[in-house]
Every structure is written in structure tokens, then in C-alpha cells.
C-alpha positions in Angstrom: 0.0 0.0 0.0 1.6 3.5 -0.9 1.2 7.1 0.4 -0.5 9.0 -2.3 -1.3 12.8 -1.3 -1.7 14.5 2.4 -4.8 15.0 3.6 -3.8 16.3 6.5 -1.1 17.2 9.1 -1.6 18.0 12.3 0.2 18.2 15.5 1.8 14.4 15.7 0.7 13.2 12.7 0.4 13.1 8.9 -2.4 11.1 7.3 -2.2 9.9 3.2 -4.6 9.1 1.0 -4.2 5.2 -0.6 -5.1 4.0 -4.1 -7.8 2.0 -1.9 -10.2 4.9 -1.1 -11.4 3.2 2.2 -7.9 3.2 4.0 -5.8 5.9 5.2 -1.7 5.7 5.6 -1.2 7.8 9.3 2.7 8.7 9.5 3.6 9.4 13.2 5.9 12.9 13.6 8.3 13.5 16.4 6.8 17.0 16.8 5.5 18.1 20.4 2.8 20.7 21.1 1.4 21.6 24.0 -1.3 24.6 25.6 -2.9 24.3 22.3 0.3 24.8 20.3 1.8 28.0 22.2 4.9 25.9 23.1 6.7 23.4 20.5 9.1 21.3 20.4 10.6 17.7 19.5 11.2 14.3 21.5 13.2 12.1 19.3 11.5 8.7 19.0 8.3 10.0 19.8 7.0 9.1 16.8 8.2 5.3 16.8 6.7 4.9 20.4 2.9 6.6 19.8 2.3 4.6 16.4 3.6 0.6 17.7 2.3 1.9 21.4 -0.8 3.1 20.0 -1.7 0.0 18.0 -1.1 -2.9 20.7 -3.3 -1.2 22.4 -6.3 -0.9 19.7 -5.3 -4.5 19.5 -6.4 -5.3 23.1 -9.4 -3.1 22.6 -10.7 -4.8 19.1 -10.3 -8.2 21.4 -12.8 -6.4 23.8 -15.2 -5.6 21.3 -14.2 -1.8 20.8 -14.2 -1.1 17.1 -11.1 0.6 16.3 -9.5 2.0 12.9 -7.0 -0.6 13.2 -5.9 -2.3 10.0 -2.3 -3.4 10.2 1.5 -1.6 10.9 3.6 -0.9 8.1 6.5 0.4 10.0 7.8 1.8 13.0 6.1 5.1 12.3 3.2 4.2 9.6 0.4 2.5 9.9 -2.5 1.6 7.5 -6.0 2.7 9.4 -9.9 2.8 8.2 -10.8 6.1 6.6 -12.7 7.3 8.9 -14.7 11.0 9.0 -13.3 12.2 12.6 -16.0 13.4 14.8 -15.3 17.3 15.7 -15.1 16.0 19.5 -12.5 15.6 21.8 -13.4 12.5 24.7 -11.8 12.9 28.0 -12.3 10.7 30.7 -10.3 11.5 34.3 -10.1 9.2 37.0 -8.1 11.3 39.2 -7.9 15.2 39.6 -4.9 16.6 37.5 -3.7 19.1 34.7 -6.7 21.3 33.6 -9.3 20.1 35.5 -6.9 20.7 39.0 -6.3 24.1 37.6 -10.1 24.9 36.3 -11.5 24.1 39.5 -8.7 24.8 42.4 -7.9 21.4 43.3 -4.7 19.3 44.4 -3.6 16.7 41.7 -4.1 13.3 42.7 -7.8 13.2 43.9 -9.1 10.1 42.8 -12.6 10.1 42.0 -15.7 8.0 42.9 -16.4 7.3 39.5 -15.1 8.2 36.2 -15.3 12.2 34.9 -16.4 12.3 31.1 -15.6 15.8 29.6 -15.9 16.8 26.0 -14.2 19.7 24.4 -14.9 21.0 20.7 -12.4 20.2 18.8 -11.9 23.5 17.0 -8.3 25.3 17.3 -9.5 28.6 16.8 -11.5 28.7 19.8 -9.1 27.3 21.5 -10.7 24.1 21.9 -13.6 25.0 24.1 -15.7 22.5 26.9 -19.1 21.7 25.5 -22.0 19.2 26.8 -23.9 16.8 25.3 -27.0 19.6 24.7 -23.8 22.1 22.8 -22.8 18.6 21.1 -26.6 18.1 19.7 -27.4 21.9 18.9 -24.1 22.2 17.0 -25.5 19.0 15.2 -21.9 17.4 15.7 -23.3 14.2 16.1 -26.6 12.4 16.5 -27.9 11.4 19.5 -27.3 8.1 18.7 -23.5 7.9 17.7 -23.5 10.5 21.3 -24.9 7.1 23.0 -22.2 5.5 21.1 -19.3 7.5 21.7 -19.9 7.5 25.8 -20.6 3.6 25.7 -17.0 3.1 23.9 -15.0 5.6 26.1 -16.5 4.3 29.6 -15.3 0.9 28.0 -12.2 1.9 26.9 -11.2 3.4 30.4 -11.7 0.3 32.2 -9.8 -1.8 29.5 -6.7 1.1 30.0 -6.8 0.9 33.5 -6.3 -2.7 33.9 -4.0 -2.5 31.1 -2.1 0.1 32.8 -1.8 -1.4 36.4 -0.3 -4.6 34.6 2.7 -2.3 34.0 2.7 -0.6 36.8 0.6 2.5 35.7 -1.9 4.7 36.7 -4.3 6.1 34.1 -5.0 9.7 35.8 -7.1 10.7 32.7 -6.4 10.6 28.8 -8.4 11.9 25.4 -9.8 10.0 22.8 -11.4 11.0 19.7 -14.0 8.9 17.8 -14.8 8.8 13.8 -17.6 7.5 11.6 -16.7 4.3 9.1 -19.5 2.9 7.1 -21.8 5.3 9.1 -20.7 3.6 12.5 -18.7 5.2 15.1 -15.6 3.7 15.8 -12.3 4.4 17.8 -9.9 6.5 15.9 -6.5 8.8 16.7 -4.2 7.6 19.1 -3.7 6.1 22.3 0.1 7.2 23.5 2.0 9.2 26.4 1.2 12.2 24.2 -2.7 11.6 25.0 -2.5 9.7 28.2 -1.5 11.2 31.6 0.3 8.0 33.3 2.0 8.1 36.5 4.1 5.4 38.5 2.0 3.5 40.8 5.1 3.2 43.1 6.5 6.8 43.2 3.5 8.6 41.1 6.1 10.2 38.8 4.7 11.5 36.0 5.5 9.7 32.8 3.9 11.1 30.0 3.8 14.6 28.2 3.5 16.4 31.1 6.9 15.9 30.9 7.4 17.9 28.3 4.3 20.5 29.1 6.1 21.7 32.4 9.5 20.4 31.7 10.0 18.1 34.2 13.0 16.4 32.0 13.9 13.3 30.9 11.2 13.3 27.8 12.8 11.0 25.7 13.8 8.6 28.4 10.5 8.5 29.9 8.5 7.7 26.4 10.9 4.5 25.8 10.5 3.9 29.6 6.4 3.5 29.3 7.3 2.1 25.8 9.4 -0.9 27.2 6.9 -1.6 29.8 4.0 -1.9 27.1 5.3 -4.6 25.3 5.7 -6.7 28.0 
């Protein structure tokens, strides 16, 4: 399968069209952004980790019964992926107070909540990626009720399936985002899943070992990705 023209390139990522009009190449960048791209930078291997990271874990969620845009690897940084039509939403789920929800709402990191926290921001740059709810999401007619029913099914389901994953390696899934897509008219789990959109910390120490690094630099970037990295593949 060959990369034919960019659709698109974003932050992380550059996605090609195929001569198969149904798949997509994605081609994972080094490139770092954070507070909504005010600060940039690069962690060298980024790439390779977030794209083979990203897909053992889609793998663990398709054997859960989460659709995913999943097709196959092609390398260390591409890999071939369902064309899907990316919902306009960003899917966050927190399971313990950090980042911008500690900061929103004047709490300590590290509360851990009685149940999960769904959040949903629009996923527009130029408003600078603004909270919505699921009466905004309906209004703005960014999806249909029904693929909303969907997309909170799939995330609640996806959180547990991290978690567990996560505490295998001796993680702790604090919060992460998500975003969802439409293939064949169904929604299905798209993006990635990688230090980059995941907020991980050590259960034994709670460092922090995801971009947080980077965001509020903490150090060791680089080290930290291939640390989380070696752990995933166990």
C-alpha cells in the first residue's frame, strides 16, 4: 500500500490518502505541542513509540469488542488505518484530579474520584478548543444522538480496559483523550492512544510519565516515552 497525497497534518501526525479509497496511511511525527500549540518542540523517538504503542493497544481493545480504525503496521512510524470521518469531539475521561481540570477548579492533583469524569471539548483550534456538553454537542449538530450514545458507551469501556491494562505495568491512568470517527456510518475508535494523550503516572512513586513531561519540563522526555514504551510490550 503507498502514500499518495496529504490529507492532512496536524500536530503528531500526517495522514495519506491510498489507491484504496477506504484506507488511510497515518505517518507518526516527532513534533510536540502543548497549551494548544503556544509551546513546541521535539522528543526524538516520539514518533516510533505513539504509532507501535498506539496500536497494541487498539489491538487489546478490538479483542474487547471496541471497534477501532486498526488495519495493520507498516512500520515503526506508519500504519494503515480505516478512513474514517473524525467526529469534531475531543473525549476525555479522568479518573483522578490533575492538569486542567486541578487548575479549572482549584484542586490538588491526585484526587481520585468516585467514578469516572467524562468531559468533552470542541475540537476546533480557533477557539481554542472549548468544553461543550452533550445539549452544545446536539445543537451544533456534531453528532446524533445516537452515535452520542455511542461514543460515551465506547470511552467508559475503553477506560476500564486502559486501567487494567495500565496497572499490569505498573501505571496509573490519571485521565487521557480520545477521539472517535464515523466508518461505514458507524462510530468507531480513531487517533491515538500514547503518552502524548494519556496522563500516566508510576504506581510506586507517582512520577509522571507522559507529556506532562514535556508541558512543564519536568526532564527526561525521551527517556521516559521509551520507559512507558518498554513496559508496554511486556
Amino acid at each position: 500500500m503507498e502514500k499518495l497525497e496529504m490529507l492532512y497534518e496536524g500536530k503528531a501526525k500526517k495522514v495519506y490518502k491510498t489507491e484504496d479509497p477506504k484506507l488511510f496511511i497515518v505517518d507518526y511525527k516527532d513534533d510536540a505541542t502543548a497549551f494548544n500549540g503556544l509551546k513546541k518542540g521535539q522528543i526524538a523517538g516520539k514518533g516510533v513509540v505513539n504509532n507501535t504503542m498506539a496500536n497494541i493497544i487498539f489491538k487489546m481493545l478490538e479483542e474487547k469488542g471496541i471497534p477501532t480504525h486498526l488495519v495493520e503496521q507498516l512500520s515503526e512510524r506508519e500504519t494503515l488505518v480505516k478512513a474514517v470521518k473524525i467526529l469534531p469531539l475531543e473525549v476525555i475521561i479522568r479518573n483522578v484530579s490533575a492538569g486542567s481540570f486541578s487548575k479549572r477548579y482549584g484542586v490538588e492533583e491526585g484526587i481520585l474520584f468516585k467514578k469516572p469524569v467524562l468531559e468533552f471539548s470542541y475540537k476546533n483550534d480557533d477557539l481554542g478548543d472549548p468544553l461543550i456538553n452533550d445539549d452544545h454537542i446536539l445543537a451544533l449538530e456534531l453528532t446524533t444522538k445516537e452515535q452520542l450514545a455511542d461514543v460515551k458507551k465506547y470511552a467508559y469501556a475503553v477506560n476500564e480496559a486502559l486501567k487494567e491494562f495500565f496497572l499490569e505495568r505498573e501505571l496509573k491512568l490519571i485521565d487521557f483523550k480520545i477521539e472517535f470517527g464515523l466508518y461505514d456510518g458507524k462510530v468507531i475508535l480513531a487517533d491515538e492512544i500514547s503518552p502524548d494523550t494519556c496522563r500516566l503516572w508510576d504506581v510506586n512513586t507517582n512520577e509522571k510519565m507522559d507529556k506532562d513531561r514535556f508541558r512543564r519540563d519536568l526532564g527526561n522526555v525521551e527517556e521516559t516515552y521509551q520507559e512507558v514504551f518498554s513496559r508496554i510490550q511486556k
